[in-house]
mmCIF file of the N, C-alpha and C atoms, coordinates in Angstrom:
data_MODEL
# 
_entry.id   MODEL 
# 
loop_
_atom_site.group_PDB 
_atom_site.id 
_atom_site.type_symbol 
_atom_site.label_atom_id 
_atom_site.label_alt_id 
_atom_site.label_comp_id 
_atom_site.label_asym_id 
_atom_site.label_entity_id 
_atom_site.label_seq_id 
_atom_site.pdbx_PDB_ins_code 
_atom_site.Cartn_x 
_atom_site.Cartn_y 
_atom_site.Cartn_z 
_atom_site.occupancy 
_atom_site.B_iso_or_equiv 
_atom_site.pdbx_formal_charge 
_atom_site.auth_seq_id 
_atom_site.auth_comp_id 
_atom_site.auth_asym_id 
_atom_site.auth_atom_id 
_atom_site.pdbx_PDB_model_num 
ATOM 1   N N  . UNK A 1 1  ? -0.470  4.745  7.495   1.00 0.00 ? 1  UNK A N  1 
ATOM 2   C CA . UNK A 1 1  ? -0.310  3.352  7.127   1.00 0.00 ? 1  UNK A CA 1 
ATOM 3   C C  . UNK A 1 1  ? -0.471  2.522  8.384   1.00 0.00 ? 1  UNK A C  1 
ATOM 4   N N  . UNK A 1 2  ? -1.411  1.616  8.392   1.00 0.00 ? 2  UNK A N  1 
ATOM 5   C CA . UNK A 1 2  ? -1.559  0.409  9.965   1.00 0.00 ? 2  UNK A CA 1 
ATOM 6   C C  . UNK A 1 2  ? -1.550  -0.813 8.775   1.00 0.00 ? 2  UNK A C  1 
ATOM 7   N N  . UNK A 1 3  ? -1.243  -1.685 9.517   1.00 0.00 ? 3  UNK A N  1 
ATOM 8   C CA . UNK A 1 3  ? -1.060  -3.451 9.518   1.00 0.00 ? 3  UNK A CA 1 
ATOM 9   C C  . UNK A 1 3  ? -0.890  -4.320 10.419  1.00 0.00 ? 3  UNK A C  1 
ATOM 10  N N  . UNK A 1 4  ? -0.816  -5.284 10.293  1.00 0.00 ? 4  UNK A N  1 
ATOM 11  C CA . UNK A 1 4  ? -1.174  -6.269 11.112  1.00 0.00 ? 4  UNK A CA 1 
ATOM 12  C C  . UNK A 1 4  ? 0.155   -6.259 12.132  1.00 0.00 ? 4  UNK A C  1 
ATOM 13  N N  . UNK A 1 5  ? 1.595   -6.441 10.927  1.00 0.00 ? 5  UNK A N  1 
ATOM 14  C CA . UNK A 1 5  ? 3.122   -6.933 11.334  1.00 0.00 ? 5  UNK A CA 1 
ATOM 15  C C  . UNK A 1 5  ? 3.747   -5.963 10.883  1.00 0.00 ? 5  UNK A C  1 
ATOM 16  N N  . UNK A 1 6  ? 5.103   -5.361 11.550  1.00 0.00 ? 6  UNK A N  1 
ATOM 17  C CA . UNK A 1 6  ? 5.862   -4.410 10.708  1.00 0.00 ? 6  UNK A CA 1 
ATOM 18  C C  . UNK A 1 6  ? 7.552   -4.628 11.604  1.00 0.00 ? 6  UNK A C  1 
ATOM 19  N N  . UNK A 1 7  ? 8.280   -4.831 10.358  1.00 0.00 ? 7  UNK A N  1 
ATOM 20  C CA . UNK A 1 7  ? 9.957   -4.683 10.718  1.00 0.00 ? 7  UNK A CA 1 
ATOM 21  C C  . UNK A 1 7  ? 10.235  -3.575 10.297  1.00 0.00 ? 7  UNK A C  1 
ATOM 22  N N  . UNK A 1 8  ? 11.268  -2.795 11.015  1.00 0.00 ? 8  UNK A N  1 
ATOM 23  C CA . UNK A 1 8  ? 11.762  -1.718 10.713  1.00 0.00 ? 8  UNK A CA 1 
ATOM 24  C C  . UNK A 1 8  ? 13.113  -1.520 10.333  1.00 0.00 ? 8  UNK A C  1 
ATOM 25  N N  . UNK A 1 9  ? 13.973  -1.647 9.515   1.00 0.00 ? 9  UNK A N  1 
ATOM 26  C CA . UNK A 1 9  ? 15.715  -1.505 9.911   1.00 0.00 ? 9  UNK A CA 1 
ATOM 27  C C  . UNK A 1 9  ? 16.114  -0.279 10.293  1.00 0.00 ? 9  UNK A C  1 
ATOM 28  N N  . UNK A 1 10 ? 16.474  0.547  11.009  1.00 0.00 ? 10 UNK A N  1 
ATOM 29  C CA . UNK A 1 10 ? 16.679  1.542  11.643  1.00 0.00 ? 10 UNK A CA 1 
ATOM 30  C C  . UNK A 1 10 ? 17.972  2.531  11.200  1.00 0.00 ? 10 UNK A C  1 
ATOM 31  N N  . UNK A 1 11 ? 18.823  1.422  10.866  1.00 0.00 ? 11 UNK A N  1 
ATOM 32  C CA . UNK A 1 11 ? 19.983  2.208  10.136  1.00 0.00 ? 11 UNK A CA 1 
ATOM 33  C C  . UNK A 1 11 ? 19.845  2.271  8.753   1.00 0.00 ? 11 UNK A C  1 
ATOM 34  N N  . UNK A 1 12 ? 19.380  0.755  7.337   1.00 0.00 ? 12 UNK A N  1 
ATOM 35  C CA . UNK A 1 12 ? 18.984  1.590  6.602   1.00 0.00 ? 12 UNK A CA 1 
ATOM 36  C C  . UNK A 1 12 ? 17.595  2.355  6.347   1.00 0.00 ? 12 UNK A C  1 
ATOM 37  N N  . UNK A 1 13 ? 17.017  2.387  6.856   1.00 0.00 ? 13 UNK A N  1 
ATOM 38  C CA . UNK A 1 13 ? 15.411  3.046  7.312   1.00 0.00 ? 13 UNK A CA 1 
ATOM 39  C C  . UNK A 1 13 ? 14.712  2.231  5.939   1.00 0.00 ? 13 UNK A C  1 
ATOM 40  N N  . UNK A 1 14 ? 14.822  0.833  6.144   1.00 0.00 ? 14 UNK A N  1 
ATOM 41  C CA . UNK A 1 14 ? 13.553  0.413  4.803   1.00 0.00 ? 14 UNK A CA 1 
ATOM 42  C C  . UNK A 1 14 ? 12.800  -0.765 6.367   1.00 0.00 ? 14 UNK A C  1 
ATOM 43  N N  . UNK A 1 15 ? 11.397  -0.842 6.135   1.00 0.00 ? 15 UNK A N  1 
ATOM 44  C CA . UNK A 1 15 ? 10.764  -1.549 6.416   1.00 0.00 ? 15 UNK A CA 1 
ATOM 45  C C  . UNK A 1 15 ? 9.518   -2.282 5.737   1.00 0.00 ? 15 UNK A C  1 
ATOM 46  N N  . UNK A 1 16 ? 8.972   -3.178 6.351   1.00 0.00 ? 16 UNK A N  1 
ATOM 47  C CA . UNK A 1 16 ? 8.356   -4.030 5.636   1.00 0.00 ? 16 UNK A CA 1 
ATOM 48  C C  . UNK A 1 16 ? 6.659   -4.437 6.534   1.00 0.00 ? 16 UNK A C  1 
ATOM 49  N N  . UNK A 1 17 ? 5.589   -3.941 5.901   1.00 0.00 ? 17 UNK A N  1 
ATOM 50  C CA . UNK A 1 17 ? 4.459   -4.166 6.729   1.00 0.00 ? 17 UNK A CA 1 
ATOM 51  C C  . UNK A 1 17 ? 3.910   -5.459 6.192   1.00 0.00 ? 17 UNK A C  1 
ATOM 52  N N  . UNK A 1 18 ? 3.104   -6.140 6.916   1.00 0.00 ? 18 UNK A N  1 
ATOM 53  C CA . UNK A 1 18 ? 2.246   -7.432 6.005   1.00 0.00 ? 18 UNK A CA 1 
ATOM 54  C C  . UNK A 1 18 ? 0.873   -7.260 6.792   1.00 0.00 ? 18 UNK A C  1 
ATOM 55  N N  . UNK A 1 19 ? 0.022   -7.517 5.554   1.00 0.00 ? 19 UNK A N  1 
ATOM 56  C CA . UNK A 1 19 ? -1.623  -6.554 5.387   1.00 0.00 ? 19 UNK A CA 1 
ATOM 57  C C  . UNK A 1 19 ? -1.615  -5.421 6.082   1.00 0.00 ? 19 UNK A C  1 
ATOM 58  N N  . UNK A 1 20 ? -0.986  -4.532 5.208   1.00 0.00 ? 20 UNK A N  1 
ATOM 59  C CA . UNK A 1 20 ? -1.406  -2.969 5.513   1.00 0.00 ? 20 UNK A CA 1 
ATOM 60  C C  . UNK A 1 20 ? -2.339  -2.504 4.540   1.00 0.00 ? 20 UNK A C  1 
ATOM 61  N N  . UNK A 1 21 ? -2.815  -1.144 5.095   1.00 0.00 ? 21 UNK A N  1 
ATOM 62  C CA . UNK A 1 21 ? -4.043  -0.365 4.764   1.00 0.00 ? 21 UNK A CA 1 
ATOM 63  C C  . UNK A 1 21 ? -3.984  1.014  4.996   1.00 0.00 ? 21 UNK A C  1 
ATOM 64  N N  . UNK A 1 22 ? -4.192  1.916  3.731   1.00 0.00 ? 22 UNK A N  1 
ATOM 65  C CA . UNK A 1 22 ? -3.848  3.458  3.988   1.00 0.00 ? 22 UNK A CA 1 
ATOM 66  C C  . UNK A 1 22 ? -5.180  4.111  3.355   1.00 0.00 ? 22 UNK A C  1 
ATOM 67  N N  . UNK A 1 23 ? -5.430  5.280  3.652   1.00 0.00 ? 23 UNK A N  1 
ATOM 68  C CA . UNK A 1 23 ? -6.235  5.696  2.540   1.00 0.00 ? 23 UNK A CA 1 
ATOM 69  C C  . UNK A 1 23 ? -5.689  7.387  2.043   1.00 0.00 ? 23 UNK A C  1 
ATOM 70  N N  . UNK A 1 24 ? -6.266  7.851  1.392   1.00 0.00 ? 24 UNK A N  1 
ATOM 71  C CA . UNK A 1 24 ? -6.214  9.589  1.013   1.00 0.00 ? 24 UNK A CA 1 
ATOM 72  C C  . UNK A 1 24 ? -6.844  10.277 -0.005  1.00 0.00 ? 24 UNK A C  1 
ATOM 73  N N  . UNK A 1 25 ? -7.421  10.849 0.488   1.00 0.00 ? 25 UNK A N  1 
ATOM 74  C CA . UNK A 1 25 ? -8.237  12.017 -0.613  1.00 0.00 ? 25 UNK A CA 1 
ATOM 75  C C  . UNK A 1 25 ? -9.849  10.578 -1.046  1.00 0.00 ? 25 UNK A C  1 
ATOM 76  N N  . UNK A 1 26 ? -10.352 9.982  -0.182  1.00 0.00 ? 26 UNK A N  1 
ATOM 77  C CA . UNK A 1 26 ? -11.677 8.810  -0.713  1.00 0.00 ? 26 UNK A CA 1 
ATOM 78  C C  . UNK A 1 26 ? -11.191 8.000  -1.009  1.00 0.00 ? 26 UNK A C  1 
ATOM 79  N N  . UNK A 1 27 ? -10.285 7.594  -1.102  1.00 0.00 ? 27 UNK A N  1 
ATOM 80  C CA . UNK A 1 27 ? -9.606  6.655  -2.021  1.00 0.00 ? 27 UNK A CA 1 
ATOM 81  C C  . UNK A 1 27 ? -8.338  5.538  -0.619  1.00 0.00 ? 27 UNK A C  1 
ATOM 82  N N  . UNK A 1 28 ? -8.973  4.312  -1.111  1.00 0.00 ? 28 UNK A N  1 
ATOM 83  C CA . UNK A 1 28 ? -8.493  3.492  -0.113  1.00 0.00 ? 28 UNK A CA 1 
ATOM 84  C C  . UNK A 1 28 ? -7.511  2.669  -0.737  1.00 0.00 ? 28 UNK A C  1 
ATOM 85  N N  . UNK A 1 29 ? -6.504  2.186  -0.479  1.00 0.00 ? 29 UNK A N  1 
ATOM 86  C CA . UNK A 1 29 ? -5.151  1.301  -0.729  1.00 0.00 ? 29 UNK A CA 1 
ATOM 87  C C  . UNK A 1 29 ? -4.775  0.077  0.432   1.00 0.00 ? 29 UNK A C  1 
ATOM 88  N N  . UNK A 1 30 ? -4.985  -0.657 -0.017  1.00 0.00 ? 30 UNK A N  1 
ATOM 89  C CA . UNK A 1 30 ? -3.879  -1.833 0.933   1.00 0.00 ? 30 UNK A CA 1 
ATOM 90  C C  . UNK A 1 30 ? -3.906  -3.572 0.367   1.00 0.00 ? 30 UNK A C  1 
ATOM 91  N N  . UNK A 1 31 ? -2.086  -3.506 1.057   1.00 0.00 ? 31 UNK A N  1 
ATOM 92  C CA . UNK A 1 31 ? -1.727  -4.780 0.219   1.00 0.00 ? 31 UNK A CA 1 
ATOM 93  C C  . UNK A 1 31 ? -1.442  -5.972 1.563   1.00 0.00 ? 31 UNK A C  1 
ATOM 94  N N  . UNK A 1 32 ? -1.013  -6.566 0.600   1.00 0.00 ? 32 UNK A N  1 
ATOM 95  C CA . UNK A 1 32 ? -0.318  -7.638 1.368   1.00 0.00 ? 32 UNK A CA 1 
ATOM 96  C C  . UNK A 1 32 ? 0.761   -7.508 2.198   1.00 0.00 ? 32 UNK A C  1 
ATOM 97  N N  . UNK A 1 33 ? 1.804   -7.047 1.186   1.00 0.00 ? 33 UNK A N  1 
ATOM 98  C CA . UNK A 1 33 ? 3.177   -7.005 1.699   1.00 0.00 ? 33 UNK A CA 1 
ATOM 99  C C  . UNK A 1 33 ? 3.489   -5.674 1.471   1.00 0.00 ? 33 UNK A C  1 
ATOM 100 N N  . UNK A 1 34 ? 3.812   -4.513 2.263   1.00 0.00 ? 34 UNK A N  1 
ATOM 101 C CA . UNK A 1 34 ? 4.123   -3.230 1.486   1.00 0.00 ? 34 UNK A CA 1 
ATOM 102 C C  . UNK A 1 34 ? 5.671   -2.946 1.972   1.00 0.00 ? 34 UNK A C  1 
ATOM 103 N N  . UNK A 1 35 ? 6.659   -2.640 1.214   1.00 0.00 ? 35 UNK A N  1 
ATOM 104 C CA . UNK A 1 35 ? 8.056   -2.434 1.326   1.00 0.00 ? 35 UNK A CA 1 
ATOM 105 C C  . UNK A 1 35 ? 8.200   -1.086 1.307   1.00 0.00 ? 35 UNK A C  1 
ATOM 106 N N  . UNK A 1 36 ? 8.896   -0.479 2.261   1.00 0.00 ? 36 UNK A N  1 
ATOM 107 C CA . UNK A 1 36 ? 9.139   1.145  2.382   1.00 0.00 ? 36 UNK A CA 1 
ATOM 108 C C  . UNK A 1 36 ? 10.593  0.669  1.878   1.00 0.00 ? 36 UNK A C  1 
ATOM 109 N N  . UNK A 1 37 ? 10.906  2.142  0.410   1.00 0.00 ? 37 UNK A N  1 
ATOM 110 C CA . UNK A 1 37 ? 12.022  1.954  -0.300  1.00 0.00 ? 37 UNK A CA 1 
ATOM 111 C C  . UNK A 1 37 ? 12.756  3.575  0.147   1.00 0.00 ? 37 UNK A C  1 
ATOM 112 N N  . UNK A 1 38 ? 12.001  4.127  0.088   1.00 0.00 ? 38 UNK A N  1 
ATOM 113 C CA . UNK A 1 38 ? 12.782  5.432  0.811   1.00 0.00 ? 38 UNK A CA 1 
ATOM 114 C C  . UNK A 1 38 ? 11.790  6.097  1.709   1.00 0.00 ? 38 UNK A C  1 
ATOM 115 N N  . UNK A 1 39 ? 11.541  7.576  2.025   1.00 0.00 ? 39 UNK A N  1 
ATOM 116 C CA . UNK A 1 39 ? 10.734  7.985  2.831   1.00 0.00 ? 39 UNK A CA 1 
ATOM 117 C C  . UNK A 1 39 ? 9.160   7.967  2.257   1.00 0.00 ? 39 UNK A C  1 
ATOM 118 N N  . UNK A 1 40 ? 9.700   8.603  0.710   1.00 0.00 ? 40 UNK A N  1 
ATOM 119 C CA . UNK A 1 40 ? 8.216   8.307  0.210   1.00 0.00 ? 40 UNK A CA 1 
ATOM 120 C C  . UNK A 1 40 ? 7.949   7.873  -0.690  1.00 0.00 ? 40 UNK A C  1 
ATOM 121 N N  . UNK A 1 41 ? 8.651   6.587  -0.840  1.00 0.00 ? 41 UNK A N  1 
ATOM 122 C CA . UNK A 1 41 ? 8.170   5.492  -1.835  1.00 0.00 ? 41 UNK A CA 1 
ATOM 123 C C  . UNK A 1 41 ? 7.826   4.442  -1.124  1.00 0.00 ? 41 UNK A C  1 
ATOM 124 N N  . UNK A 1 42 ? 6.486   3.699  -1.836  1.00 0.00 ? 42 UNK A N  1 
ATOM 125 C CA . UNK A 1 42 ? 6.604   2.186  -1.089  1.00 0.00 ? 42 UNK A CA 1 
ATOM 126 C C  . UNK A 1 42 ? 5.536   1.203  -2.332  1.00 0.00 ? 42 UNK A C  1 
ATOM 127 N N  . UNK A 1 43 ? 6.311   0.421  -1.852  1.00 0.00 ? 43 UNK A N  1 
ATOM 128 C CA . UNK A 1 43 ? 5.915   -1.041 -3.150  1.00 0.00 ? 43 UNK A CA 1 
ATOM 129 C C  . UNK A 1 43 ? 4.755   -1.996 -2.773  1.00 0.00 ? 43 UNK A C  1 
ATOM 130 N N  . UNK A 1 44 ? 4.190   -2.098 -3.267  1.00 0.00 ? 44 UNK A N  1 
ATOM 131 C CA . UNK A 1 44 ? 2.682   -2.619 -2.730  1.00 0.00 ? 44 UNK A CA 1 
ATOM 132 C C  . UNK A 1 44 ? 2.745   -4.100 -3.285  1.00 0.00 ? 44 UNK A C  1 
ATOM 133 N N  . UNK A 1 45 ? 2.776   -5.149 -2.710  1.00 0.00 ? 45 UNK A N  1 
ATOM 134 C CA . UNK A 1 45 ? 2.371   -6.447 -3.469  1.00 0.00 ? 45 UNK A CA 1 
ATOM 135 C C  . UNK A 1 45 ? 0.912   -6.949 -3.132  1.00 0.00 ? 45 UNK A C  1 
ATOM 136 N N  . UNK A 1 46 ? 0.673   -7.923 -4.331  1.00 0.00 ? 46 UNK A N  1 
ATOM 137 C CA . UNK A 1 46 ? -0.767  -7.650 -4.185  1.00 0.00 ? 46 UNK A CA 1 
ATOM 138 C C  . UNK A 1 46 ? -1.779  -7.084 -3.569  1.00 0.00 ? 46 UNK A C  1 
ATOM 139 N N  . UNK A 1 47 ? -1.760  -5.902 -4.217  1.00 0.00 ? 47 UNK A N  1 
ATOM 140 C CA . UNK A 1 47 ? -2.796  -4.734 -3.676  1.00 0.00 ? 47 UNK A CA 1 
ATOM 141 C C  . UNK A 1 47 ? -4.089  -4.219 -4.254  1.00 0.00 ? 47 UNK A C  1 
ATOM 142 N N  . UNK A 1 48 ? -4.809  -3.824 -3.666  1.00 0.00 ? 48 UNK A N  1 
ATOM 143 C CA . UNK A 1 48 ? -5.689  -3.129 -3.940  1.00 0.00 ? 48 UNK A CA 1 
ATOM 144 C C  . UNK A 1 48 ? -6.131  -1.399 -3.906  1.00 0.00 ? 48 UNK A C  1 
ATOM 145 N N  . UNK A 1 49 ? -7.305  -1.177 -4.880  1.00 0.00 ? 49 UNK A N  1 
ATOM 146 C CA . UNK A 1 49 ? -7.570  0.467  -4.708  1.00 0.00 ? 49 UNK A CA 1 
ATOM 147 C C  . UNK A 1 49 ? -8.918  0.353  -4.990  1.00 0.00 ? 49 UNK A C  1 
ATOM 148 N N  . UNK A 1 50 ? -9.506  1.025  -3.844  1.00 0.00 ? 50 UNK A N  1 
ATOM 149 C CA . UNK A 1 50 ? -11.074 1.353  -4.248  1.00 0.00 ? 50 UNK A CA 1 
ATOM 150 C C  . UNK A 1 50 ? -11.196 2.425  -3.519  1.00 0.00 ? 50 UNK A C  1 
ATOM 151 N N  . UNK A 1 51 ? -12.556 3.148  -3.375  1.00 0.00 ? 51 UNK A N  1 
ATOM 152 C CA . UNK A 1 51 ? -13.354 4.023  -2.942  1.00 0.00 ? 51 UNK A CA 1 
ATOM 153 C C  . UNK A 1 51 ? -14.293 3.599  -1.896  1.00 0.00 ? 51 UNK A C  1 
ATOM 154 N N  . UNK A 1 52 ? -14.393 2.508  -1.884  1.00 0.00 ? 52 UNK A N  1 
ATOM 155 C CA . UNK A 1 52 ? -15.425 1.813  -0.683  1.00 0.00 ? 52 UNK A CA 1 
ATOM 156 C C  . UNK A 1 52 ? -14.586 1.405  0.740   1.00 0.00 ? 52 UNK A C  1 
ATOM 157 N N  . UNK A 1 53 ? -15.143 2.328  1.406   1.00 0.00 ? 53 UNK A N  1 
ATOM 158 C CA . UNK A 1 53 ? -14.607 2.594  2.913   1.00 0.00 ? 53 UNK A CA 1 
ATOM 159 C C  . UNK A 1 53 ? -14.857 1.083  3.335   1.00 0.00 ? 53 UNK A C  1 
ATOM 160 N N  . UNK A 1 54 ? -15.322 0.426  3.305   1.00 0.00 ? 54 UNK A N  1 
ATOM 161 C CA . UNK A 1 54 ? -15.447 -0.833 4.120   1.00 0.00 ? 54 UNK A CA 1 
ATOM 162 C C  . UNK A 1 54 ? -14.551 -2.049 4.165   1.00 0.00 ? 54 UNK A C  1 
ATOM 163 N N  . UNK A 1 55 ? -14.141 -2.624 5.206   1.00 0.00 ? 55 UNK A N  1 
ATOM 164 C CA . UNK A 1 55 ? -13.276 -3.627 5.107   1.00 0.00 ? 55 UNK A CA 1 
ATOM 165 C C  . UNK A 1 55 ? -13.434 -4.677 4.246   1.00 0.00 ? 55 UNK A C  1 
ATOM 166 N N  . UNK A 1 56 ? -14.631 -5.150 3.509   1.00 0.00 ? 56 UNK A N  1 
ATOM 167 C CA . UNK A 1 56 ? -14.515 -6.175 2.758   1.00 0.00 ? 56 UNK A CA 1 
ATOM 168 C C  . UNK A 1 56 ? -15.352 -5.172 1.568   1.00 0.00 ? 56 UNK A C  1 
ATOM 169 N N  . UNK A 1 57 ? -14.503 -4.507 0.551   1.00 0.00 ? 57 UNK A N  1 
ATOM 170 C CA . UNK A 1 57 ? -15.260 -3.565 -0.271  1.00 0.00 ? 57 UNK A CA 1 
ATOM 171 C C  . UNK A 1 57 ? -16.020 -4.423 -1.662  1.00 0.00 ? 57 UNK A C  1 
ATOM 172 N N  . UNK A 1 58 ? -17.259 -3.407 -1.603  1.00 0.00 ? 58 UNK A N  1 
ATOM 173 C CA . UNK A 1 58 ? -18.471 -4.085 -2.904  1.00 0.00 ? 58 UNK A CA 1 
ATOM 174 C C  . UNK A 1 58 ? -17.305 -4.276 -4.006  1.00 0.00 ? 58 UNK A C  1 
ATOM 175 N N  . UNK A 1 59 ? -15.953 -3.352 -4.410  1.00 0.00 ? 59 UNK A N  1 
ATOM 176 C CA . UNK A 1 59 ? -15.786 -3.432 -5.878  1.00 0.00 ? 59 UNK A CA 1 
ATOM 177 C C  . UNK A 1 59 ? -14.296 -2.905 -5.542  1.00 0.00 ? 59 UNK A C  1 
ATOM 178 N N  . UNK A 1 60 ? -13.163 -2.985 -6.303  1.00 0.00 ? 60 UNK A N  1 
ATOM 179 C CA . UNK A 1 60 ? -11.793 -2.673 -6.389  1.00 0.00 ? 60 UNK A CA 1 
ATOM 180 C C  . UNK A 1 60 ? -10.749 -3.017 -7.892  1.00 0.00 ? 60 UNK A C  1 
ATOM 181 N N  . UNK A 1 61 ? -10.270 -2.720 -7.723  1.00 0.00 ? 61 UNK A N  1 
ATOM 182 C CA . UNK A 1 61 ? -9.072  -3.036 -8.729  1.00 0.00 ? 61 UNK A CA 1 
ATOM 183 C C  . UNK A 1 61 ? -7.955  -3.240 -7.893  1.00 0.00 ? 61 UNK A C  1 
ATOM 184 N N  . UNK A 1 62 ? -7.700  -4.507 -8.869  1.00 0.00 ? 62 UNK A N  1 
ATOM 185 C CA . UNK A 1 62 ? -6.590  -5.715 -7.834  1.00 0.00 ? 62 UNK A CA 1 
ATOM 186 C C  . UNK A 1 62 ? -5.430  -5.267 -8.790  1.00 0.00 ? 62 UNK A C  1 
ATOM 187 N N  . UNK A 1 63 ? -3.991  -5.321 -7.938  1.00 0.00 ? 63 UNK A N  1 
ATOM 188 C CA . UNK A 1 63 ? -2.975  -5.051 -8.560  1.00 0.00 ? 63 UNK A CA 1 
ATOM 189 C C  . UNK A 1 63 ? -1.702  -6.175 -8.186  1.00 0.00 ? 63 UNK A C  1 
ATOM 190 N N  . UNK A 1 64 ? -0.589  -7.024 -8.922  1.00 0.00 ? 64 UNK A N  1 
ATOM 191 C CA . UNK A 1 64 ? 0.120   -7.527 -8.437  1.00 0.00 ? 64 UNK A CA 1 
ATOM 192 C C  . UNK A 1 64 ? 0.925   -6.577 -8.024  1.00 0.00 ? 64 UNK A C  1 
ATOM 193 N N  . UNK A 1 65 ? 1.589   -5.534 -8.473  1.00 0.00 ? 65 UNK A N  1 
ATOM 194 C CA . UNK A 1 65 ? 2.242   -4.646 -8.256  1.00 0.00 ? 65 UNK A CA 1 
ATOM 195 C C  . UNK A 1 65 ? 2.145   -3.047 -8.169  1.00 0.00 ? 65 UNK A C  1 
ATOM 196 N N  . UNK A 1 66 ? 2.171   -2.761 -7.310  1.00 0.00 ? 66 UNK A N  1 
ATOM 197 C CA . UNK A 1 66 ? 1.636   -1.570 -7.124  1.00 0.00 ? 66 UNK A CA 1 
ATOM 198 C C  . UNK A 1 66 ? 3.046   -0.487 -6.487  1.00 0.00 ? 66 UNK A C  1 
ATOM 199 N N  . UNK A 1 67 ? 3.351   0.868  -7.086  1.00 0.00 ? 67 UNK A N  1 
ATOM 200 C CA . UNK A 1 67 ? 4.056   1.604  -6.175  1.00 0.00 ? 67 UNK A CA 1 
ATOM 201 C C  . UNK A 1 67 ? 3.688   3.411  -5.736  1.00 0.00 ? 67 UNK A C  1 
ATOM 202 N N  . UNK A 1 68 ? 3.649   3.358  -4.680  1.00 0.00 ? 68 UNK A N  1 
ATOM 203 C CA . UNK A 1 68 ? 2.615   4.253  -4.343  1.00 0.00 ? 68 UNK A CA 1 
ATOM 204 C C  . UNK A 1 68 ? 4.348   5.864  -3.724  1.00 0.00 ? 68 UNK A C  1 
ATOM 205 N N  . UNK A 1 69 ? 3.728   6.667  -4.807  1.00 0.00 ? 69 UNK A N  1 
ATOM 206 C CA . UNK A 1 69 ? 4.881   7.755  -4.471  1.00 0.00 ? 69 UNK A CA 1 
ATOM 207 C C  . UNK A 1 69 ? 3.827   8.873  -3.420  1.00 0.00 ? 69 UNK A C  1 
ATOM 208 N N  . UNK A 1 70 ? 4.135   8.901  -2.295  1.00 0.00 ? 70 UNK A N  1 
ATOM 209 C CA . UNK A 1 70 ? 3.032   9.322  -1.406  1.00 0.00 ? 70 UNK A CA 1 
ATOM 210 C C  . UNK A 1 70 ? 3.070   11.372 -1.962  1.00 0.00 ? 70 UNK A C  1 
ATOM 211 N N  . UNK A 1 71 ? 1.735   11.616 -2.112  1.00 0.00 ? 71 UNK A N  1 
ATOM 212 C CA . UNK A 1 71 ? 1.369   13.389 -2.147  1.00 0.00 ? 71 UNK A CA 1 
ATOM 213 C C  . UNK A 1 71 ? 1.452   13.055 -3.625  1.00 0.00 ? 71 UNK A C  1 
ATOM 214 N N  . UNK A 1 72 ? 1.747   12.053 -4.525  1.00 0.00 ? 72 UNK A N  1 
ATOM 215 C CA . UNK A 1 72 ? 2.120   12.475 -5.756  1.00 0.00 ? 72 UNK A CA 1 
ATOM 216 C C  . UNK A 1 72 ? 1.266   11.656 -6.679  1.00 0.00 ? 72 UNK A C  1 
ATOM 217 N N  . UNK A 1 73 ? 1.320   10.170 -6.986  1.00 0.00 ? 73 UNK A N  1 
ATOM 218 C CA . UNK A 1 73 ? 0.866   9.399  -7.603  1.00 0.00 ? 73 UNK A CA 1 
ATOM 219 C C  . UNK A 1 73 ? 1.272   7.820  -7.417  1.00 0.00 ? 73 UNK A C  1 
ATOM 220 N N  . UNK A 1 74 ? 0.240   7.146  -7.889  1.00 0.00 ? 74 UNK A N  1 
ATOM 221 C CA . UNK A 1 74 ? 0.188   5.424  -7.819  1.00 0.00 ? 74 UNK A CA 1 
ATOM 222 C C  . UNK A 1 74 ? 0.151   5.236  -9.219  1.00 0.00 ? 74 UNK A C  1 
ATOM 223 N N  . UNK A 1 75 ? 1.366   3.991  -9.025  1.00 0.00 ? 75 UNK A N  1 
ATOM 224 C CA . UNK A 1 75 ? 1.838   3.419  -10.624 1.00 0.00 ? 75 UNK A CA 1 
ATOM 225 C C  . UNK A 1 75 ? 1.327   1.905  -10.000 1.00 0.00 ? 75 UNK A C  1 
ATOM 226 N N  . UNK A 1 76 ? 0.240   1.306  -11.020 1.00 0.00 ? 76 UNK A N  1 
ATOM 227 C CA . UNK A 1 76 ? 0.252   -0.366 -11.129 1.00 0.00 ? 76 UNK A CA 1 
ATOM 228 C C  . UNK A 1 76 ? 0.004   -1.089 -12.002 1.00 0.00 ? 76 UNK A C  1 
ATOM 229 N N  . UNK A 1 77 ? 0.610   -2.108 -12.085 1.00 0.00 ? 77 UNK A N  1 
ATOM 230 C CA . UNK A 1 77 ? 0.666   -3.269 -12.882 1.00 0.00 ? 77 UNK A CA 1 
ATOM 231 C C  . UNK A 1 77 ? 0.551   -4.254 -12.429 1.00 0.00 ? 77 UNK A C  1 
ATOM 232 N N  . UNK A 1 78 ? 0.259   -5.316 -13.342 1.00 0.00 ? 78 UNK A N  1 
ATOM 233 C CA . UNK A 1 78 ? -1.011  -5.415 -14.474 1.00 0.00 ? 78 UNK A CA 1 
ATOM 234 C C  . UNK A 1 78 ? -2.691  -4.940 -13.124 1.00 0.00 ? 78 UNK A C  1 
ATOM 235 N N  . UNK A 1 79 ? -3.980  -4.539 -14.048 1.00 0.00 ? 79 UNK A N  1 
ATOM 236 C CA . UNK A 1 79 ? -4.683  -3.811 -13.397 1.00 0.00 ? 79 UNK A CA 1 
ATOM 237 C C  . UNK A 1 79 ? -5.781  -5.032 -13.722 1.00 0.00 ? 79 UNK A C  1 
# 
């Protein structure tokens, strides 16, 4: 996960990135605001998912809400 800005709270370990960007397995992800809720959950606000490696991609599916359970699966709404 990289972004632009990131707070960390250290004691309860949640932090908060703004425009981050991840990818895994071809498949590219990044939002606006992403909230780490435990080690491997994190909440995506307006986000995106495509396959096109490039920073400004040909095509995507936009999500207001997105939560990404990392090794496992991405839940979003509305698509």
């Amino acid at each position: 996960m990289s972004g632009n800005h990131m707070n960390f709270d250290l004691i309860n370990k949640k932090g908060i990135i703004n425009k981050g960007k991840t990818n895994f397995d071809n498949a590219y992800y990044s939002g606006q605001i992403i909230e780490r809720e435990e080690p491997n959950i994190m909440h995506m606000h307006e986000s995106t998912y495509t396959s096109c490696q490039l920073d400004h991609p040909h095509y995507y599916f936009l999500s207001e809400k997105m939560k990404m359970l990392q090794g496992d699966k991405i839940i979003a709404r509305p698509i």
